[in-house]
N, C-alpha and C positions, 0 to 999 in steps of 0.2 A: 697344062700351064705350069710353067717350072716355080716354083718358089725361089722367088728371091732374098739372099742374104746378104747380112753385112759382115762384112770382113773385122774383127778385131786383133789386138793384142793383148795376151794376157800372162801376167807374170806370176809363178809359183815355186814354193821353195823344190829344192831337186828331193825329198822324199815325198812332199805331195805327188809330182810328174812320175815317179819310180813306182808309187804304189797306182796311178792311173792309166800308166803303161800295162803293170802286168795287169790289171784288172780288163783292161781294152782286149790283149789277147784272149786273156779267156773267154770271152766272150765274142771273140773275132770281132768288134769294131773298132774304127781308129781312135785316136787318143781323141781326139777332136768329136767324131759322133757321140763316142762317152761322156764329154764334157757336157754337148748339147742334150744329151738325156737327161742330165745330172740337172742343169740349170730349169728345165721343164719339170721334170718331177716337184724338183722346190717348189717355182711358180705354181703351181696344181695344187699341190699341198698350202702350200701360203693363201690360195684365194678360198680353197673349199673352209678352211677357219678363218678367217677374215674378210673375204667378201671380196669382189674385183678390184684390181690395182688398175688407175685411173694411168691412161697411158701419158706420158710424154711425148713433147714432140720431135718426129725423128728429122734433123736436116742434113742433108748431103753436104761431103763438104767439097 
């Protein structure tokens, strides 16, 4: 079963994009998988000291 995502946009200064570019190659993921790691590892770390974050609700638009 695929996991499904949501598409966003997101804006960064061009030495944040610069340093997440080459950091993606070296690690052979695209800028975009690195992001998604990036935003997970937080979430993980923010709940293991804090406790679950109480979701929102998602609506389509």
């Amino acid at each position: 079963m695929a996991v499904q995502k949501i598409q966003t946009g997101l804006r960064i200064n061009e030495m944040t994009y610069a340093k997440l570019k080459t950091l993606s190659a070296e690690e052979n993921r695209s800028i975009n998988n690195l992001v998604e790691y990036i935003i997970q590892k937080y979430l993980n770390d923010y709940e293991k000291n804090n406790g679950a974050i109480p979701l929102a609700d998602i609506q389509s638009d």
